[in-house]
C-alpha positions as CSV (number, residue, x, y, z in Angstrom):
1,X,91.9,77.1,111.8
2,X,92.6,78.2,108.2
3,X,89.6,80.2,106.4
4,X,86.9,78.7,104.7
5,X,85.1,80.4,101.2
6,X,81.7,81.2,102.5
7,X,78.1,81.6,100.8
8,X,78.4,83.1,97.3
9,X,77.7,87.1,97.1
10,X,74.8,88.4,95.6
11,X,75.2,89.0,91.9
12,X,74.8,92.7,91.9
13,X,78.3,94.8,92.3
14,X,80.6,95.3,95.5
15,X,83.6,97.7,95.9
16,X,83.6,96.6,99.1
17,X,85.1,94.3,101.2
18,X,83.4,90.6,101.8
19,X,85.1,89.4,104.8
20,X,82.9,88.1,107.6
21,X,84.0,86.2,110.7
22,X,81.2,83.3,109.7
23,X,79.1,82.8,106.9
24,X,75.7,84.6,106.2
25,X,76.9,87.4,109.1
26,X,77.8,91.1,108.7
27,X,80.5,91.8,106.3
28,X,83.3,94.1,106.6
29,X,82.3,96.7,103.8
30,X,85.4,98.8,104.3
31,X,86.3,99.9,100.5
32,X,88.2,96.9,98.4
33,X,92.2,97.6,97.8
34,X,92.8,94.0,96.4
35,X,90.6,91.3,94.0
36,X,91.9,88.3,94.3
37,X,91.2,84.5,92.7
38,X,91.2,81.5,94.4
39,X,90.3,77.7,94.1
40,X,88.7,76.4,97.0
41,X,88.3,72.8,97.2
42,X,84.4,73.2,98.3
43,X,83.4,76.1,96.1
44,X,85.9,75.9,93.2
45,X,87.1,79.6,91.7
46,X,85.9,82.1,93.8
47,X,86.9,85.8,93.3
48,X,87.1,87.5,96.3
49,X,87.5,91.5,97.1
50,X,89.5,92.6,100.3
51,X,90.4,95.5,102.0
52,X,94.1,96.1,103.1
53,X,92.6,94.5,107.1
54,X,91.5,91.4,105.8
55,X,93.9,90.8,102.8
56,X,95.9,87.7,104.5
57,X,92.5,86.1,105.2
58,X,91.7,86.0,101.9
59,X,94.7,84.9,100.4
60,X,94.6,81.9,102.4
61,X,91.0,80.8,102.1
62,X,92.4,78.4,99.2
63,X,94.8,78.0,96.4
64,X,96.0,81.3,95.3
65,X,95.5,81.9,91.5
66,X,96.3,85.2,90.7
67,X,95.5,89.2,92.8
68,X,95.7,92.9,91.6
69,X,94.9,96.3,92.8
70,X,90.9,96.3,93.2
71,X,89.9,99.1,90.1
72,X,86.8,100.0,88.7
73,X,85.6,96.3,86.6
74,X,86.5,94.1,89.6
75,X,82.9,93.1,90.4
76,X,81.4,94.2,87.7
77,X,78.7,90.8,86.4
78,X,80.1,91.0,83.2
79,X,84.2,91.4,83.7
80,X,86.6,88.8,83.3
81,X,89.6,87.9,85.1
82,X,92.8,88.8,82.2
83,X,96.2,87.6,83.0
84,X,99.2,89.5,81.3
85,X,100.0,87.6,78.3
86,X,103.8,88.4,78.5
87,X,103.6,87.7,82.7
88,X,100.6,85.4,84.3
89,X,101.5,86.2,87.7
90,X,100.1,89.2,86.9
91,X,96.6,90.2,85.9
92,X,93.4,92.6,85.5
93,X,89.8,92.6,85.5
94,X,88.2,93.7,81.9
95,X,84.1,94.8,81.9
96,X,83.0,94.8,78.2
97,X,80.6,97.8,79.2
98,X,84.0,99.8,80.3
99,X,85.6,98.9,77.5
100,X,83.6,100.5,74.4
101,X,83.6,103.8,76.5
């Protein structure tokens, strides 16, 4: 049985890891190594944050868009999702707050 995208994570920031056996149940919470974005057919974009453990789980929850080394704006409520203009495989995640500092 492939992985399913489960109930949406609260809106406040996570460095963590959100990988639970079912939905709504105790998450990992081991530290997030990779942020990854992926379309799942019953949630639509969904950015997910994984430790090393549970990395292939979430890479195959749905279509694969785009993952990078989890850093300091991943999560953050205001960051966006920046591919590399000159290489769209490959991207970051930019806060506006982290930026004017």
């Amino acid at each position: 049985m492939q992985p399913t995208v489960g109930v949406p994570a609260l809106a406040r920031h996570r460095g963590s890891c959100g990988y639970s056996l079912k939905p709504n149940t105790r998450r990992c919470g081991a530290p997030a190594t990779v942020h990854l974005l992926v379309y799942s057919h019953s949630w639509g974009l969904v950015s997910l944050s994984s430790c090393n453990d549970h990395e292939e789980f979430a890479r195959s929850s749905g279509e694969l868009l785009g993952a990078h080394r989890f850093a300091a704006a991943c999560g953050h409520p205001q960051a966006r999702w920046c591919p590399f203009p000159h290489d769209p495989t490959k991207s970051e995640c930019v806060a506006p707050a982290l930026m004017a500092s």
